[in-house]
N, C-alpha and C positions, 0 to 999 in steps of 0.2 A: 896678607899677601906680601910677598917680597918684593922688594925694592927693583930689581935684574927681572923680576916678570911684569910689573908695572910698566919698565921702558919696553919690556918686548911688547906687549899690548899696542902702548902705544906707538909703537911703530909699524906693526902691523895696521892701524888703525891709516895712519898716515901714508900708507903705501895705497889706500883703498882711495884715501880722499884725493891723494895725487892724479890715479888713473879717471877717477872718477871727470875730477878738472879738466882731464885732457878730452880734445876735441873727439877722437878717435876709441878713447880709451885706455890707449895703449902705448908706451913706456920702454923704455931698456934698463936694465939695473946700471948702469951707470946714472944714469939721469936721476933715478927713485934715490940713488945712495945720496949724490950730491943733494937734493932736497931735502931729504931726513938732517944730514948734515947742517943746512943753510937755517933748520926749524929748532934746531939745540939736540936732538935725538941721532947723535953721529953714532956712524954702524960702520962695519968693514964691511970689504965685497965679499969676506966667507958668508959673514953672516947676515947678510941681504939677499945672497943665493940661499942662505938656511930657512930664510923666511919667507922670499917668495915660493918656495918647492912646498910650504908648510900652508901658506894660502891656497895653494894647488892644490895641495891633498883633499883641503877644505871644501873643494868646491867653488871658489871665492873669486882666481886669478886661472886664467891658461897661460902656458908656458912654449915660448920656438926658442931654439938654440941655431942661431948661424954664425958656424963659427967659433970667434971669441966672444960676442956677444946673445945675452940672453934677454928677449923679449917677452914682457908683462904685458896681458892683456885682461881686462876685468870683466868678470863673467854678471849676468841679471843679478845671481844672488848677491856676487860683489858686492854690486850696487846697493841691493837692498840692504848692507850691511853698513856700507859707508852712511848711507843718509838713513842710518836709524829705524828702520822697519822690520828687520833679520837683528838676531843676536847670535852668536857663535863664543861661545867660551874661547878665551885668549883671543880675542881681539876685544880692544874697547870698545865700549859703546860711544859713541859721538853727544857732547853735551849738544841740548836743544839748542836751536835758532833763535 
């Protein structure tokens, strides 16, 4: 596996565990960018929109656009992906607790 798909894994990964953390669930891509960023996995806004639309596709995350801003929101399966019970090729699996 390549190196450029390791970090996307694991950023997609990190996007699940964010929403996950949140009270709500749910996120705006600015906030998910600046996190990835703060964790060592800095991502632009292209491609933070590239990958939450790609979580989307997945099943994983729903998507609201107001505006200039675009709202993440994590779906059960998300969930079941972040904490390790689902597997979805191209996202990492979360090491154990």
């Amino acid at each position: 596996m390549e190196y450029r798909q390791l970090i996307t894994e694991n950023q997609r990964l990190a996007v699940l565990k964010f929403l996950k953390d949140d009270s709500d669930y749910t996120l705006n891509t600015s906030i998910l960018q600046d996190g990835l960023t703060a964790i060592g996995l800095d991502i632009t806004r292209d491609k933070m929109e590239t990958e939450v639309g790609w979580l989307a596709e997945q099943g994983l995350v729903e998507i609201e656009h107001y505006r200039t801003v675009t709202v993440v929101r994590l779906t059960g399966r998300g969930l079941d992906v972040a904490e390790g019970r689902a597997v979805v090729p191209g996202v990492k699996r979360p090491r154990p607790v």
